[in-house]
N, C-alpha and C positions, 0 to 999 in steps of 0.2 A: 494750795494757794488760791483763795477766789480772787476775783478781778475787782473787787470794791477794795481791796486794800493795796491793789498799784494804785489806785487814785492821787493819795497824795506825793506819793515820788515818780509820776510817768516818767518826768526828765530821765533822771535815772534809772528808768529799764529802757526807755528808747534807746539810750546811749550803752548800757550793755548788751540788750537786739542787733544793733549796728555792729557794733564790734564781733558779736560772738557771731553776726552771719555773715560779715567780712572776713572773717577769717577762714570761716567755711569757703568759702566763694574763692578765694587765696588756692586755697589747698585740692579741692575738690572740683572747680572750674577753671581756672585761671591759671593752674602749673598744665594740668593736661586734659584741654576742654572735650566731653564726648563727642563721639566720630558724628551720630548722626543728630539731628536737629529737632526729634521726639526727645530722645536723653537731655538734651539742652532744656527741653523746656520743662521738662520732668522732676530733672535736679533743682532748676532754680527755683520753680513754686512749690519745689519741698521745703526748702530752705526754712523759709519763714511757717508753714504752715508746722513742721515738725519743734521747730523752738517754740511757736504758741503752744504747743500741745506741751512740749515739757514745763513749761513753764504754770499753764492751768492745771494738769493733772496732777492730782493730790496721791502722792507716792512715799512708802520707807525711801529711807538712804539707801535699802539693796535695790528697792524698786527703778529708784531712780538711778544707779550706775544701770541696771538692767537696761531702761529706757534710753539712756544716753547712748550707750553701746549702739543698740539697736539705729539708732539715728544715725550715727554716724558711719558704721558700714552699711547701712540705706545709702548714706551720700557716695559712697566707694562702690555699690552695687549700680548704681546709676550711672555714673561715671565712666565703666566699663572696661577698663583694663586691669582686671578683678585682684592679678598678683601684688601689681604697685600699688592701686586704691588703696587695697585691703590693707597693707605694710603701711603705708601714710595712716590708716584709720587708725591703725591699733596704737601704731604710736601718739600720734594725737591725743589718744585716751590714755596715754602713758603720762605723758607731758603734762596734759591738763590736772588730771589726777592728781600729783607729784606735788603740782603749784598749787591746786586747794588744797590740800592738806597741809601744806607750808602756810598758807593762809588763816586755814582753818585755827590752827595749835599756835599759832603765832599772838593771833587778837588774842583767844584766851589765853596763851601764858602771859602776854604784858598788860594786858589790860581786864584780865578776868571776866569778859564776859563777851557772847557773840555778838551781841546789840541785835536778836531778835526781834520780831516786831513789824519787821521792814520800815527799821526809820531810815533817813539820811543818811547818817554814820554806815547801816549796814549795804546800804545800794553803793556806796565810795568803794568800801571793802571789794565788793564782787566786781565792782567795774576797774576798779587797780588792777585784780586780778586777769580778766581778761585782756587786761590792755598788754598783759605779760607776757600772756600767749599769741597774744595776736604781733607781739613782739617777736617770739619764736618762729610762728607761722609765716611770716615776711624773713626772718632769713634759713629757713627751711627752702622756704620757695627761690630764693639766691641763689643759696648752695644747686637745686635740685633743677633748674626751669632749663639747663641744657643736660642734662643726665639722657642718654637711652634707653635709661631701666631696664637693662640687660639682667638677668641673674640667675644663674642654677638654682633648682628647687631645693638644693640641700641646703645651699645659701640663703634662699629665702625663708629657709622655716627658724638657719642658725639666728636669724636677726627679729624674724615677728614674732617669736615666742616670749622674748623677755618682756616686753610690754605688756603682752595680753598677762604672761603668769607676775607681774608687778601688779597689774590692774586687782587682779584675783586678789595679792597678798595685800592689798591698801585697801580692800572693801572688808577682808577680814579682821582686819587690823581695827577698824575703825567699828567694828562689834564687837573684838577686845576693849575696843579704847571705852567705850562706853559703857560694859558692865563693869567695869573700872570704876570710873567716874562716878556711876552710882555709889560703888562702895567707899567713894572718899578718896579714892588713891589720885595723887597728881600726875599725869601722864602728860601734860603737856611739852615739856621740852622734848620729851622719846618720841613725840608725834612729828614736831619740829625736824629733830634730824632724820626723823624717817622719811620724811616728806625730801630733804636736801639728799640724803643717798637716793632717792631712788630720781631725785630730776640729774644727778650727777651720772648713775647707772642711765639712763636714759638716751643721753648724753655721748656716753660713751659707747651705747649701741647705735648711735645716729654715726659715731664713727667708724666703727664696725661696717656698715653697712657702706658705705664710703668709701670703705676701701676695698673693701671684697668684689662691690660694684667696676672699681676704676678697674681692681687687678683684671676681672672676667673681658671689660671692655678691652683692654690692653692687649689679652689674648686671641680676643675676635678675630679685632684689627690684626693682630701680626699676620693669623692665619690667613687672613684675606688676601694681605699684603706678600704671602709668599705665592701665592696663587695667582699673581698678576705679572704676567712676562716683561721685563726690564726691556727701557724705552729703546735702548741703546746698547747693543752689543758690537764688539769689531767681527765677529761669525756671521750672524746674522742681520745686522744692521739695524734699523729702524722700526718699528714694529710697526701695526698695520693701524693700530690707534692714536700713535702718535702722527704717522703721513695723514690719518683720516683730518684727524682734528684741526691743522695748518694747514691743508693740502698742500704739503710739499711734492715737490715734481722730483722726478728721478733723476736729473741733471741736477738737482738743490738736494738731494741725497748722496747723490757723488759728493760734491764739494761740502758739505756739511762732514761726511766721515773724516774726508780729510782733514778738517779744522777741529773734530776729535781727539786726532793723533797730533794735533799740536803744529801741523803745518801752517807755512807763510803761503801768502796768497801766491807767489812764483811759485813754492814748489806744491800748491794744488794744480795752479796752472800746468804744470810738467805732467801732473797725474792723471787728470784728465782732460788733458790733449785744450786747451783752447788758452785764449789767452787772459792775462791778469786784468786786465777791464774786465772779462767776463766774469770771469770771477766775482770781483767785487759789487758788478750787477749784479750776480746772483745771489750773492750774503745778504745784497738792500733790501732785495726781495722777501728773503727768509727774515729779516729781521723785523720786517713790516707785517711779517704773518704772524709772528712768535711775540710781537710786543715788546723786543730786547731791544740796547742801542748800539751794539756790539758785539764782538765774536768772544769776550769772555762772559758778557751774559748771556749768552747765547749755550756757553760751554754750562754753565752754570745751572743754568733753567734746564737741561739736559739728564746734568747729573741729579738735583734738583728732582726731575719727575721719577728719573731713574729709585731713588733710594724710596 
């Protein structure tokens, strides 16, 4: 593509630039920005400077998935957290793929022709398109902007492969599709649902991944969760992070156990020798340290930190 023939539709690549480097910026900056602030500045004046370039360089259709590819795990290798990027990249190029080729076989099956040329009609087409993705890429970034991205390596190769080998099978596909095409045969509607199985398969690796994720997270945390000594036992009492945290006194430890085991303020008074005023000064105390208004939120928040 030379640069004398965006002249007459700039509108229309500006507005597919924006979109297709917003959604970059979505995915590759703005779900999980890099640590240090070379990577920051590294990725953002990639952005633009890699979409000019695919955009001027005059490339086949292999060329250019090649190129594409390459740009976008560029945007994941910058980014820096190489396993997730890289799972975000591929998929991207799963997604994107999927939709132009639904694109692609679309215009030609109903309307027989791509509208080559770079008129109007075909800058509408490509900016519909990415408006699609950039649709995806905002609830990608939904689903994903509180995720850990936790994930076993076995887990992550079960979820990044279909992408990357759909990507494979939709550039071959489309050098079938074309010595096809030469010979007269209509391939258009098979292009069509190839293009929808594979954003449906997509799709369903986006779920996949979702759940293998939550179950992995699920398992962390329990383990963590078994490894953290309960706030509150009747053996051992209080634990030394829950007194740290309220600075509860050893006097408002006494009387707290007791109101554990479900006694009235006389018979903590009876337990620990002092009297039921005292008492009740000392729950005001606790209850001003702990944030409760009461000794069953008080019970509550207890058991509460406990589980």
């Amino acid at each position: 593509m030379l640069m004398t023939e965006l002249h007459p539709n700039i509108l229309f690549e500006i507005t597919r630039a924006a979109v297709s480097i917003g959604g970059w910026f979505v995915l590759f900056f703005l779900l999980d920005p890099p640590r240090t602030r070379l990577r920051q500045v590294a990725l953002l004046v990639s952005m633009p400077i890699c979409y000019t370039a695919f955009m001027i360089i005059p490339l086949s259709d292999t060329g250019n998935v090649i190129l594409w590819t390459f740009i976008i795990l560029l945007f994941a290798l910058l980014q820096g957290k190489l396993r997730t990027s890289f799972w975000t990249a591929l998929y991207y190029i799963g997604i994107e793929a999927a939709i132009d080729s639904i694109r692609h076989f679309f215009v030609m099956y109903f309307l027989a022709k791509p509208f080559r040329g770079y008129t109007p009609e075909y800058y509408i087409q490509f900016n519909l398109q990415y408006l699609v993705v950039l649709g995806w890429t905002l609830f990608y970034y939904w689903i994903m902007k509180n995720r850990s991205w936790k994930m076993p390596t076995r887990f992550w190769i079960m979820t990044a492969l279909p992408p990357f080998g759909m990507e494979v099978l939709l550039t071959r596909y489309a050098d079938s599709a074309r010595a096809a095409l030469a010979a007269g045969v209509n391939i258009y509607l098979d292009g069509i649902l190839i293009g929808l199985f594979l954003l449906v398969l997509n799709f369903f690796t986006f779920y996949l991944y979702i759940k293998l994720s939550t179950a992995y997270e699920a398992k962390v945390f329990a383990n963590k969760a078994s490894n953290i000594p309960p706030v509150y036992t009747r053996e051992a009492g209080f634990s030394a992070a829950f007194i740290e945290k309220y600075g509860i006194s050893a006097r408002e430890q006494d009387i707290v156990k007791a109101v554990m085991q479900g006694k009235s303020n006389k018979e903590i008074a009876n337990t620990v020798f002092v009297s039921p005023k005292t008492v009740e000064f000392h729950l005001r105390s606790v209850y001003k340290k702990t944030g409760v208004p009461n000794r069953f939120a008080l019970y509550v928040l207890i058991k509460d930190d406990d589980a």
